[in-house]
C-alpha positions in Angstrom: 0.0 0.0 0.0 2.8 2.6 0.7 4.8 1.9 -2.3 1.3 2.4 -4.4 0.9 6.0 -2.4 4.4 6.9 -3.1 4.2 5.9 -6.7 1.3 8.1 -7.1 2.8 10.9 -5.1 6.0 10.6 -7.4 3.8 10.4 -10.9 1.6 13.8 -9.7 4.8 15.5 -8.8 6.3 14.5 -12.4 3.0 15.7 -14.0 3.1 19.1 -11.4 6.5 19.8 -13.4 5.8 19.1 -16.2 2.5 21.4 -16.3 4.2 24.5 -14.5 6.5 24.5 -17.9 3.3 25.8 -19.7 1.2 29.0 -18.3 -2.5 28.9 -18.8 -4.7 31.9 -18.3 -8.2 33.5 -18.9 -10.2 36.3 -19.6 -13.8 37.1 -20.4 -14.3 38.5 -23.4 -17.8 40.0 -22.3 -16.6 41.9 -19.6 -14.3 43.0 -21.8 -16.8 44.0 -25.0 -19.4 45.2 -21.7 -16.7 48.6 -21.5 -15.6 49.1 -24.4 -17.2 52.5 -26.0 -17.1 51.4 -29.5 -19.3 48.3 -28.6 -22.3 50.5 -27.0 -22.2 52.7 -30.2 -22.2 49.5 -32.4 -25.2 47.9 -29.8 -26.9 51.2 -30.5 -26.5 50.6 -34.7 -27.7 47.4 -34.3 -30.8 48.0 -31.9 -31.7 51.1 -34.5 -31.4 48.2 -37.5 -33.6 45.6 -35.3 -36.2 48.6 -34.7 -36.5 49.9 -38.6 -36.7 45.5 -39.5 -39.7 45.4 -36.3 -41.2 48.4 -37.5 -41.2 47.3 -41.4 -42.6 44.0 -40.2 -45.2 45.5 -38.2 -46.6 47.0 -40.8 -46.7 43.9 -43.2 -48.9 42.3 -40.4 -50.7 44.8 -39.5 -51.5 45.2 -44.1 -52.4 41.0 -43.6 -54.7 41.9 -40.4 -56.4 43.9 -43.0 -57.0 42.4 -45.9 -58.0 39.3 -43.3 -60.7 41.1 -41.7 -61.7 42.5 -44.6 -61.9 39.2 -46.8 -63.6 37.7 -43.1 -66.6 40.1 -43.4 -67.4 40.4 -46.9 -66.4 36.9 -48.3 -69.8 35.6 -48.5 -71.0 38.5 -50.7 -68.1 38.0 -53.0 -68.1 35.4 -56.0 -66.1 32.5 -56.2 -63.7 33.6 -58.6 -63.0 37.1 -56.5 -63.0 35.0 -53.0 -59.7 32.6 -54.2 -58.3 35.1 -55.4 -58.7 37.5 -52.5 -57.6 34.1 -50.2 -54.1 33.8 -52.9 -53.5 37.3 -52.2 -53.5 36.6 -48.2 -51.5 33.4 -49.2 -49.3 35.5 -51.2 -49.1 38.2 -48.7 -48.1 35.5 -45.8 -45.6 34.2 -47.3 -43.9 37.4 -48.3 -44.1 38.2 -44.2 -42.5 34.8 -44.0 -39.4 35.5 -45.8 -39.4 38.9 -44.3 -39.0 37.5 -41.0 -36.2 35.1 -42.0 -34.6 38.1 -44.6 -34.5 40.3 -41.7 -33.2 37.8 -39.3 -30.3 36.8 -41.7 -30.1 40.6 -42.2 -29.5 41.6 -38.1 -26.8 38.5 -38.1 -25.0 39.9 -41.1 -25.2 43.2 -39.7 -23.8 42.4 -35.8 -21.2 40.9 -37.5 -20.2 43.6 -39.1 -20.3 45.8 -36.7 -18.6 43.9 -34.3 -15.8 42.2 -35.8 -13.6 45.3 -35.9 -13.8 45.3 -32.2 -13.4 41.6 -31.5 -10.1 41.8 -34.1 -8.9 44.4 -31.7 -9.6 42.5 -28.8 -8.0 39.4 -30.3 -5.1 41.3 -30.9 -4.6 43.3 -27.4 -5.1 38.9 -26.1 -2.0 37.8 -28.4 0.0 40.7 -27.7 -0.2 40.1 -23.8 -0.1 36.3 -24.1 3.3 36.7 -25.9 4.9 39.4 -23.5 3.8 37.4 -21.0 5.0 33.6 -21.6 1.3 32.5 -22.1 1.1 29.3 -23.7 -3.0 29.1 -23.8 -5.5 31.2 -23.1 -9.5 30.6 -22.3 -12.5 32.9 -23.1 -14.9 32.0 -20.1 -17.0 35.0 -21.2 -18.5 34.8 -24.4 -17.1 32.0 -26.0 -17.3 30.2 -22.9 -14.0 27.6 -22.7 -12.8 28.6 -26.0 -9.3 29.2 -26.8 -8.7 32.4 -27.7 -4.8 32.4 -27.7 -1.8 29.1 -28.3 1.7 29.4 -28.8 2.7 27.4 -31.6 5.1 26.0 -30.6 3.5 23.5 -28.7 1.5 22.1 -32.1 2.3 18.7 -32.1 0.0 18.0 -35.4 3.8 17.1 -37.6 4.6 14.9 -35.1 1.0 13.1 -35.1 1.0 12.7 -39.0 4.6 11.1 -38.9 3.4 8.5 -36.1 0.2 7.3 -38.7 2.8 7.8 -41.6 0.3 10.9 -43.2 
């Protein structure tokens, strides 16, 4: 039983070594973004472009509430012939607030994008210039990309070394 404790004693202290040789660190990226003046001016761009999208949207459903109540009340005074076409123009007139929605969507996603990869590329680049000057091997985003890594030094890419051992 002792020599099994001091084996594993003697294994941790070998792995203790061995993982001092590397420094890890962290940050979080959304405390970071939550100060940074250009992302409340971008937030503001985007929250203006979500509210003209809403607005236009509003008024697409509030032209289908319309034409529905309309077509509702006087349907059974119309002729066949107006009453399918009155119901394809609702049909038409959904599906255009269909691909609106998803148009507008896809739109916003484009949009954040745009406005915020300058600032993550400056963030990005303030993380690499600290993790070199300060002997970081890895660093971890537990903000926003929660767990991701955000920063490696190179040279500890074993990825050669791996293809050699299958023979790649």
């Amino acid at each position: 039983m002792k020599i099994k404790y001091i084996t594993i004693t003697i294994c941790m202290f070998i792995s203790l070594i061995g993982y001092t040789q590397q420094l890890l660190g962290h940050i979080n990226s959304q405390e970071i973004i939550s100060i940074m003046p250009e992302a409340a001016t971008a937030q503001l761009e985007l929250q203006q472009e979500v509210e003209d999208l809403q607005e236009q949207g509003q008024m697409m459903a509030s032209e289908y509430e319309t034409q529905l109540k309309d077509f509702q009340i006087n349907q059974e005074n119309m002729s066949e012939a107006i009453r399918n076409d009155k119901l394809k123009s609702l049909q038409d007139l959904e599906e255009r607030i269909t691909l609106f929605q998803q148009s507008a969507q896809q739109s916003i996603q484009l949009k954040e994008a745009e406005l915020f990869e300058p600032i993550l590329t400056k963030i990005q680049n303030a993380i690499d210039q600290v993790s070199k000057e300060k002997g970081y091997s890895y660093v971890f985003d537990i903000g926003g990309n929660a767990g991701g890594l955000v920063y490696k030094n190179d040279t500890h890419d074993i990825t050669k070394m791996v293809k050699a051992k299958l023979n790649l």
